[in-house]
C-alpha positions as CSV (number, residue, x, y, z in Angstrom):
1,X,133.2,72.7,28.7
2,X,136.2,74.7,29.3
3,X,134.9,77.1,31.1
4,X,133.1,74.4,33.7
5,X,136.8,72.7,34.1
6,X,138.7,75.9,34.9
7,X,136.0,76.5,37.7
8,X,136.3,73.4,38.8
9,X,140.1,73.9,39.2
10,X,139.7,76.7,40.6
11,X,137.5,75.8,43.4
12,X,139.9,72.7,43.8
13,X,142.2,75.2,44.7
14,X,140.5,77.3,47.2
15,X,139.4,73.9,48.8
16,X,143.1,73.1,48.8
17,X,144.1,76.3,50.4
18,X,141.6,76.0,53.2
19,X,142.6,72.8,54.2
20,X,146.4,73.8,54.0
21,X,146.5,76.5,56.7
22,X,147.9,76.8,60.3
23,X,146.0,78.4,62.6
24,X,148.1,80.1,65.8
25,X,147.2,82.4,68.3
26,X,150.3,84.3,69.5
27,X,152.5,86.9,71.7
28,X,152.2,90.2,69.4
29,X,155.3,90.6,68.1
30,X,156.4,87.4,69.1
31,X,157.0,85.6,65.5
32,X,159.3,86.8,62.9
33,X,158.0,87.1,59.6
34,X,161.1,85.1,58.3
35,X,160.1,82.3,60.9
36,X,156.5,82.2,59.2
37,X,157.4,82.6,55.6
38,X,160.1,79.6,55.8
39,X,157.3,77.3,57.5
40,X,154.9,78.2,55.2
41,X,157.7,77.3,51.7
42,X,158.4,74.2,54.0
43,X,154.7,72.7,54.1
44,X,153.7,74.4,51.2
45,X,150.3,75.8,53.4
46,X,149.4,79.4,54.9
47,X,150.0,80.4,58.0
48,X,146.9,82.4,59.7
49,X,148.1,84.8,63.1
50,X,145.8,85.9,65.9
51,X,147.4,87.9,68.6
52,X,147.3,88.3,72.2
53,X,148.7,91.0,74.6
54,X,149.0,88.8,77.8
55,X,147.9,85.6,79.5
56,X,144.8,86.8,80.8
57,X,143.7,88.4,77.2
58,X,144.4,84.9,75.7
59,X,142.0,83.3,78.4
60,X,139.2,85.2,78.2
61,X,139.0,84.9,74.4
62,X,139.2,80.4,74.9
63,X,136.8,80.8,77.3
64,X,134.0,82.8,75.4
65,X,134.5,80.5,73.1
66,X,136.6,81.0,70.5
67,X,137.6,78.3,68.0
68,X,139.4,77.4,65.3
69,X,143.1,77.8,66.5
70,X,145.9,75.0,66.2
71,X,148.1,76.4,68.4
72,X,148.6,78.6,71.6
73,X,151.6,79.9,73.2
74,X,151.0,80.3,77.0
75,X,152.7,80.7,79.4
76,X,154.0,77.8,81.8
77,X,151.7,79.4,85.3
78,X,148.7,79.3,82.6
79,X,148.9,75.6,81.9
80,X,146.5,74.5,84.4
81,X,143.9,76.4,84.0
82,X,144.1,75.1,80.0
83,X,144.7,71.1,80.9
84,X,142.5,71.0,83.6
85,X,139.4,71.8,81.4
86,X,140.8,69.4,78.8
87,X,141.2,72.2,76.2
88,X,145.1,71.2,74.7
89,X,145.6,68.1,73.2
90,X,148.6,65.7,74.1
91,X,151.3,65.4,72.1
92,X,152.7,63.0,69.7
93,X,156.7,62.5,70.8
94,X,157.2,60.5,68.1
95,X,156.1,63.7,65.9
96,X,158.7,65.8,67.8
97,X,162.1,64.5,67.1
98,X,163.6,67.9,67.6
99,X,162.5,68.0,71.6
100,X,165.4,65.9,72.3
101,X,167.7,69.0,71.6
102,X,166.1,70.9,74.7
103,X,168.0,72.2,77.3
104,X,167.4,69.9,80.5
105,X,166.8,73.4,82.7
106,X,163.8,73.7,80.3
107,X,161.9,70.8,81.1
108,X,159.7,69.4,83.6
109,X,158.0,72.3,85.1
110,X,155.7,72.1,87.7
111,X,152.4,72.4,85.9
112,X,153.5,69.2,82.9
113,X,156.2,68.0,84.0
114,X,156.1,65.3,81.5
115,X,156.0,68.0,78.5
116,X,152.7,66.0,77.9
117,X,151.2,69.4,76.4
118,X,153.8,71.7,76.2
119,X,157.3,72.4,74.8
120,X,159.3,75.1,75.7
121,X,159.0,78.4,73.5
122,X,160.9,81.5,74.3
123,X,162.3,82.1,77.9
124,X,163.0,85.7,79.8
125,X,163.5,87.0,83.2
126,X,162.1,89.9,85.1
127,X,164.7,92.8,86.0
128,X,166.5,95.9,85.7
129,X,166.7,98.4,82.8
130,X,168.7,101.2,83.0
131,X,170.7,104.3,81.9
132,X,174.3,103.5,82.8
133,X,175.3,107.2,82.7
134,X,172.6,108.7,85.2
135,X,172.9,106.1,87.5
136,X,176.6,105.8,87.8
137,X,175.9,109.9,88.3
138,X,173.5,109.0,91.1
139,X,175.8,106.4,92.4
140,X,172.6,103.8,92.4
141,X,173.5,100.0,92.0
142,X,170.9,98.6,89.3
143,X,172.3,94.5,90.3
144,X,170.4,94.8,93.6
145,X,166.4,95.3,94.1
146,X,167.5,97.7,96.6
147,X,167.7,100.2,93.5
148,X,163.6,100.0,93.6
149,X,162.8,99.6,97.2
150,X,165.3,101.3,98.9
151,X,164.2,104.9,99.7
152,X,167.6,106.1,100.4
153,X,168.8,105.0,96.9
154,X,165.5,105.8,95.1
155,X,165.7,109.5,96.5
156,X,168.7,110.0,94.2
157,X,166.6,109.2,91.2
158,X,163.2,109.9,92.2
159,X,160.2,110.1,90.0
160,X,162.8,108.5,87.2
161,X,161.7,105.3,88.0
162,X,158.8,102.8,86.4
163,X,157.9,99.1,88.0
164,X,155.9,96.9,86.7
165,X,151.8,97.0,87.2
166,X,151.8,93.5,88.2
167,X,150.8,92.5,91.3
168,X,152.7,89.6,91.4
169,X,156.1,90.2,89.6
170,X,156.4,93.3,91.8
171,X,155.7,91.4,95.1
172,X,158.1,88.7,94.1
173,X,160.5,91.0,93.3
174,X,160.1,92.7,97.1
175,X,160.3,89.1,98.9
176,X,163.6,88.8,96.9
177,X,164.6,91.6,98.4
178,X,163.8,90.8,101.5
179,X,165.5,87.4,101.6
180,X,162.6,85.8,101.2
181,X,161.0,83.0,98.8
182,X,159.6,84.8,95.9
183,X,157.0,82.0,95.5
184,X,155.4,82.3,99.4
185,X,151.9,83.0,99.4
186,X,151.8,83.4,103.4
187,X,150.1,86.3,105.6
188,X,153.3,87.3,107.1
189,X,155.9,87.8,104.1
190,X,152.7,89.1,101.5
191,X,152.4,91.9,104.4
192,X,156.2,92.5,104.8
193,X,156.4,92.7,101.1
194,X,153.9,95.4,100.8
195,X,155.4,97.4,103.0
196,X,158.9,97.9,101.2
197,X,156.4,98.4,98.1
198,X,154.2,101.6,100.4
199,X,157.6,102.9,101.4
200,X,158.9,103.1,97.7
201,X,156.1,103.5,96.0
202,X,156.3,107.8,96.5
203,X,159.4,107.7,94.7
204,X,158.7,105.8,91.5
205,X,156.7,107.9,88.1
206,X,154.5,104.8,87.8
207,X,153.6,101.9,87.2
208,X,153.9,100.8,83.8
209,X,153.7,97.7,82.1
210,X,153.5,99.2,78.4
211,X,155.4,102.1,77.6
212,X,157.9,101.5,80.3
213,X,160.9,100.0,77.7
214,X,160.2,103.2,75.0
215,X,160.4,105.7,78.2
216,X,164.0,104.5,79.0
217,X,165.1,104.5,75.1
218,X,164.0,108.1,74.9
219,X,165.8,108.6,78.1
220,X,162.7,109.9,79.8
221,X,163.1,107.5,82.9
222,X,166.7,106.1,84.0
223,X,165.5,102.5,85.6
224,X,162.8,100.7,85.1
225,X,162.0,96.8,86.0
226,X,160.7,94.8,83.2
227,X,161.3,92.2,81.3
228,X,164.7,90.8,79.3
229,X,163.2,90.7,76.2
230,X,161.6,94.6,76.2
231,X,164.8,95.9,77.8
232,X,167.0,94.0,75.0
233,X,165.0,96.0,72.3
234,X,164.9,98.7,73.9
235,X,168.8,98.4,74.4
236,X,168.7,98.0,70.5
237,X,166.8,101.3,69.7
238,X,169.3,103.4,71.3
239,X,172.3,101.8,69.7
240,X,170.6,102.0,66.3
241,X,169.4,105.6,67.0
242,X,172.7,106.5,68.2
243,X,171.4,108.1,71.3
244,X,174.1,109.5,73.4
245,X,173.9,107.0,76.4
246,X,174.0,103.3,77.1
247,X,171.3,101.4,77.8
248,X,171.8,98.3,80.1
249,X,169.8,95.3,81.8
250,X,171.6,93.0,84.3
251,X,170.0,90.3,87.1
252,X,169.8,90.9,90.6
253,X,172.0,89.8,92.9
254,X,169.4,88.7,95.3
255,X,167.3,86.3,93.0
256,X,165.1,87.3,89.5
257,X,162.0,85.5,88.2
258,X,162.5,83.5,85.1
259,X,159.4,82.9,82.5
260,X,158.9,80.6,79.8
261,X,156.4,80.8,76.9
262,X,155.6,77.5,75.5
263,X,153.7,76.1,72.6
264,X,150.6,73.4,73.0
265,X,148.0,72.1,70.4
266,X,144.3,72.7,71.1
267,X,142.6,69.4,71.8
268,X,140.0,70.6,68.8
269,X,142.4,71.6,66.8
270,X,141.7,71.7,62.9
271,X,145.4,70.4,61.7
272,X,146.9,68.8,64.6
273,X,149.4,67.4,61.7
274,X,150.1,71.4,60.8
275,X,150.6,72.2,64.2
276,X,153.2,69.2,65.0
277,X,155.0,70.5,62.2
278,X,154.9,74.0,63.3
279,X,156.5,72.6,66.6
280,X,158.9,70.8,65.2
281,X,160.2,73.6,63.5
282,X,160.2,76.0,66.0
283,X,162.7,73.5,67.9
284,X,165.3,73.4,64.8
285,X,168.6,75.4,66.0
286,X,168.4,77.8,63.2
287,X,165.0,78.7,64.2
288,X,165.0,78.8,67.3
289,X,168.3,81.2,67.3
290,X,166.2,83.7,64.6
291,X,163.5,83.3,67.2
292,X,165.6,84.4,69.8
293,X,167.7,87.6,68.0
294,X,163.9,88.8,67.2
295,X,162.4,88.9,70.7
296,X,165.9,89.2,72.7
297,X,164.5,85.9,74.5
298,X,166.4,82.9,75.7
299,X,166.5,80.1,73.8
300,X,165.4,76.6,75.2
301,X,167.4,74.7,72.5
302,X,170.7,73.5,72.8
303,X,171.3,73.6,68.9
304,X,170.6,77.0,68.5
305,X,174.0,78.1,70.2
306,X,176.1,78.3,67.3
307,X,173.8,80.5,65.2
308,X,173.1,82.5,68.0
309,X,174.5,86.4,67.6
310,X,177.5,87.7,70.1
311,X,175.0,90.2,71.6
312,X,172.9,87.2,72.8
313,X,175.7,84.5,73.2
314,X,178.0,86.6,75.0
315,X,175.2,88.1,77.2
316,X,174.8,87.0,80.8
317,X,171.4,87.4,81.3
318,X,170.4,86.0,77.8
319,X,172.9,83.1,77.7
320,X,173.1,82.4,81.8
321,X,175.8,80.1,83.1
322,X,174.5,77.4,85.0
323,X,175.2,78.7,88.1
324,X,173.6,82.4,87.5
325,X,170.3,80.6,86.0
326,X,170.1,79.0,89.7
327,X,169.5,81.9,91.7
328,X,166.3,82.6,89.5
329,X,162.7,81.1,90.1
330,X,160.0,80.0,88.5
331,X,156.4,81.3,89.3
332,X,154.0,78.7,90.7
333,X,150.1,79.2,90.5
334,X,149.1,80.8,93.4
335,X,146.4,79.1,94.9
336,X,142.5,80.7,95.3
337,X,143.4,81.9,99.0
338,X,146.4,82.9,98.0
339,X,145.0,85.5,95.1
340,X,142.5,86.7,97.4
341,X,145.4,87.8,100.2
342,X,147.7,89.5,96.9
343,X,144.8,90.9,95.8
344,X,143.7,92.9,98.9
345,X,147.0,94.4,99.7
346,X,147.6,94.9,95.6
347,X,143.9,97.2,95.7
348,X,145.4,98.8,99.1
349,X,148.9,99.9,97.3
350,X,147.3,101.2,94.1
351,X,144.5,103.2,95.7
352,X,146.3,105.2,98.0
């Protein structure tokens, strides 16, 4: 008799435990353990973590099929290719009262601009990395894209400098340079872009979307472009290793890209409750502040400000004035035509 009723609390249990877990497929390295281990005392369940390397990875994986996760974390240029074939269920306002403590910069993006989907997760910006002490040497200026593009500058540094292996961040980043709208998907500027990117690309080591941050801690490269939150822990490697230079990141004067991760239920999610929760959460000051001194990101939350840590609030690239945060851009989706163009002069750069 005993022995029947202890199985049968013990299954109870395990049935329990199935039912209470959060599913979420997320940024590696993205979500501090603290962040997960207070959600999961708060809602007394289990939090269950897939990761992803990049947009594309995360994709592929929901379109052969994979099931089973609550929530996603893409980012804001991969929206429509998730709500146009229905995958993301709309949210529940009413089970969000923390969204009202986003920062207005934050919301409305092109791509749900009602937040119907989406709220904001983790925001960063596309720019330079460097070694103050070789490139004051060198007399290179990292706050222009000329640092990249310009052979005359590069030839100071040459073959001590990374970019990034994206097609499009490294094309915007040349039409910046250029004076031209980051965003533009014509003939004319794509061509002019590639251009300044032939003409620099003898100088640079490599592309290098990976290692690129580790390679400018060790010292092995003095600038790279990337993004804020690599360079930010990268910047905190050398100060806790003691290395004997600093390690920097500032915007460019001519324009940067900006970047936001955000957060969206799948439409066949198992606990859409969970996942409202998990949202919710996210968007309380303290967490999204712990979010933020984790990834070196920018916070979308206006109540994270006061637990935020000098090295982030006093930062201006991670805590951007109003007027600085202008002069940066959001990616649109390029359209089919569009891809087709980037693409032929991206397989034309890289080859030769």
């Amino acid at each position: 008799m005993w022995k029947w009723l202890f199985l049968g609390f013990l299954l109870h249990v395990s049935w329990a435990n199935a039912e209470d877990k959060l599913s979420i497929y997320v940024w590696s390295n993205s979500m501090p353990t603290s962040t997960i281990k207070a959600f999961e005392a708060r809602c007394q369940c289990r939090v269950e973590q897939s990761f992803y390397g990049d947009n594309e990875e995360l994709l592929a994986k929901l379109a052969a099929g994979a099931k089973g996760y609550d929530l996603i974390f893409p980012s804001t240029f991969v929206l429509p290719a998730l709500i146009g074939p229905n995958k993301l269920m709309p949210l529940d306002k009413n089970k969000l009262p923390h969204s009202k403590d986003i920062l207005p910069a934050f919301l409305r993006v092109p791509y749900d601009n009602n937040n119907t989907y989406h709220q904001p997760f983790m925001i960063g910006v596309t720019l330079l990395g460097y070694n103050a002490e070789k490139l004051k040497a060198a007399g290179v200026d990292p706050s222009s894209w000329a640092a990249i593009f310009d052979p005359e500058q590069l030839k100071k540094i040459r073959n001590k400098v990374t970019v990034l292996d994206s097609s499009r961040e490294l094309f915007a980043a040349a039409l910046m340079y250029l004076g031209k709208d980051p965003n533009s998907g014509k003939q004319e500027d794509l061509a002019a872009a590639s251009e300044v990117i032939r003409k620099a690309k003898p100088y640079w080591a490599a592309f290098n979307n990976d290692s690129y941050s580790r390679q400018l801690a060790n010292g092995n490269i003095w600038l790279a472009m990337g993004n804020s939150s690599d360079l930010f822990q990268a910047r905190r490697e050398v100060k806790e290793t003691k290395r004997k230079f600093q390690l920097e990141f500032t915007a460019q004067k001519e324009g940067n890209e900006w970047w936001m991760d955000t957060v969206a239920i799948m439409r066949d999610a198992p606990r859409p409750d969970l996942a409202h929760q998990f949202i919710d959460f996210l968007l309380e000051g303290k967490t999204a502040a712990a979010q933020a001194k984790a990834s070196g990101g920018i916070s979308p939350v206006s109540t994270a400000a006061p637990f935020l840590d000098p090295e982030l609030s006093q930062h201006p690239v991670l805590n951007p004035k109003p007027q600085d945060f202008a002069k940066w851009t959001l990616m649109r989706a390029y359209n089919a035509n569009e891809r087709r163009l980037l693409s032929r002069y991206w397989t034309s750069i890289k080859v030769r």
